[in-house]
C-alpha positions in Angstrom: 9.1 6.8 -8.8 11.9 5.2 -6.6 13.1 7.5 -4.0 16.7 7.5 -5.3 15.5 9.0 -8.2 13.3 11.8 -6.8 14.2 15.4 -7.4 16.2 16.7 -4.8 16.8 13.8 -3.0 19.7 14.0 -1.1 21.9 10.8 -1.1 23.5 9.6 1.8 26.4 7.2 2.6 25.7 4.0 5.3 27.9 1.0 5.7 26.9 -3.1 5.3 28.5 -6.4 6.6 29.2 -8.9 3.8 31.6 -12.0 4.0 34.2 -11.6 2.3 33.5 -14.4 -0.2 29.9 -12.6 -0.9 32.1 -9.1 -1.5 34.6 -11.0 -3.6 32.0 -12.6 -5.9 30.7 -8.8 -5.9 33.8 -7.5 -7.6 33.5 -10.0 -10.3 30.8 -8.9 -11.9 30.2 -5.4 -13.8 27.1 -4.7 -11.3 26.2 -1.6 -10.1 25.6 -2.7 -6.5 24.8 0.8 -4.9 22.0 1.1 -7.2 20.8 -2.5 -6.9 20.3 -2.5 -3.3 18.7 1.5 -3.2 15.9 -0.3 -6.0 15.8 -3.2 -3.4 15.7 -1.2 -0.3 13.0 1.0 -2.2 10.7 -1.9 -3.4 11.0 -3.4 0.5 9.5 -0.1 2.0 7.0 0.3 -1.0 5.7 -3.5 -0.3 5.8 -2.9 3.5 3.4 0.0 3.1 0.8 -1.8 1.4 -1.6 -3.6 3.0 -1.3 -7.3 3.7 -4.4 -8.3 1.3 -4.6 -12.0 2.8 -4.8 -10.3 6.5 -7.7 -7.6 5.6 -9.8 -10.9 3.8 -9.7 -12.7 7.0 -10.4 -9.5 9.0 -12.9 -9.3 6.9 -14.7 -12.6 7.3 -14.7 -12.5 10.6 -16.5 -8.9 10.9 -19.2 -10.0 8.2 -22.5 -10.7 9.6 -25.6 -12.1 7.0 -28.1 -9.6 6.6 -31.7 -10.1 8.5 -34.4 -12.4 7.6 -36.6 -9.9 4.9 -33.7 -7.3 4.2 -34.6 -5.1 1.4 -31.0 -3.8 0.5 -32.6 -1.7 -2.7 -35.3 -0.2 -0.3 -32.6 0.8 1.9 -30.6 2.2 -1.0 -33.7 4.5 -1.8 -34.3 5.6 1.7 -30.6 6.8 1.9 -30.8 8.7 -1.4 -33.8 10.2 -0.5 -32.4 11.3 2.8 -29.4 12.7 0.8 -31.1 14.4 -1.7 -33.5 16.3 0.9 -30.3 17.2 2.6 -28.7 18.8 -0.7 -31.8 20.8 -1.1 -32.3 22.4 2.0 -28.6 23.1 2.2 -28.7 24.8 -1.8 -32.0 26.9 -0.4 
């Protein structure tokens, strides 16, 4: 939900620069540009927070290692869940 349109959200006024041909071609049109820049504004800060996918694949690939010579992954799958399980029944006793 965009923040504008949040429950209790108070609105509050701030000011922008335009030129005055950019504020003139404004007027012209039947737009409602309060609300067009609050959906901007909001999709901006929502796209900010997100994380930068092509940055964590490269961070990524640089942290990956391959695995041993001989490495059983399912074995080791089998001794973690056997660890876990032992754990969940002493701590249910």
């Amino acid at each position: 939900m965009a923040a504008s349109k949040r429950k209790n959200d108070r609105m509050v006024r701030t000011t922008i620069t335009l030129p005055l041909s950019l504020k003139e071609k404004m007027d012209r049109t039947d737009v409602n540009w309060s609300e067009e820049l609050r959906g901007m504004i909001s999709q901006r800060i929502e796209a900010e927070g997100q994380p930068n996918m092509a940055e964590a694949v490269i961070l990524n690939e640089k942290v990956r290692r391959d695995a041993p010579e001989n490495w059983d992954s399912l074995e080791v799958i089998k001794q973690w869940r056997k660890r876990r399980s032992a754990r969940e029944t002493t701590k249910n006793s």
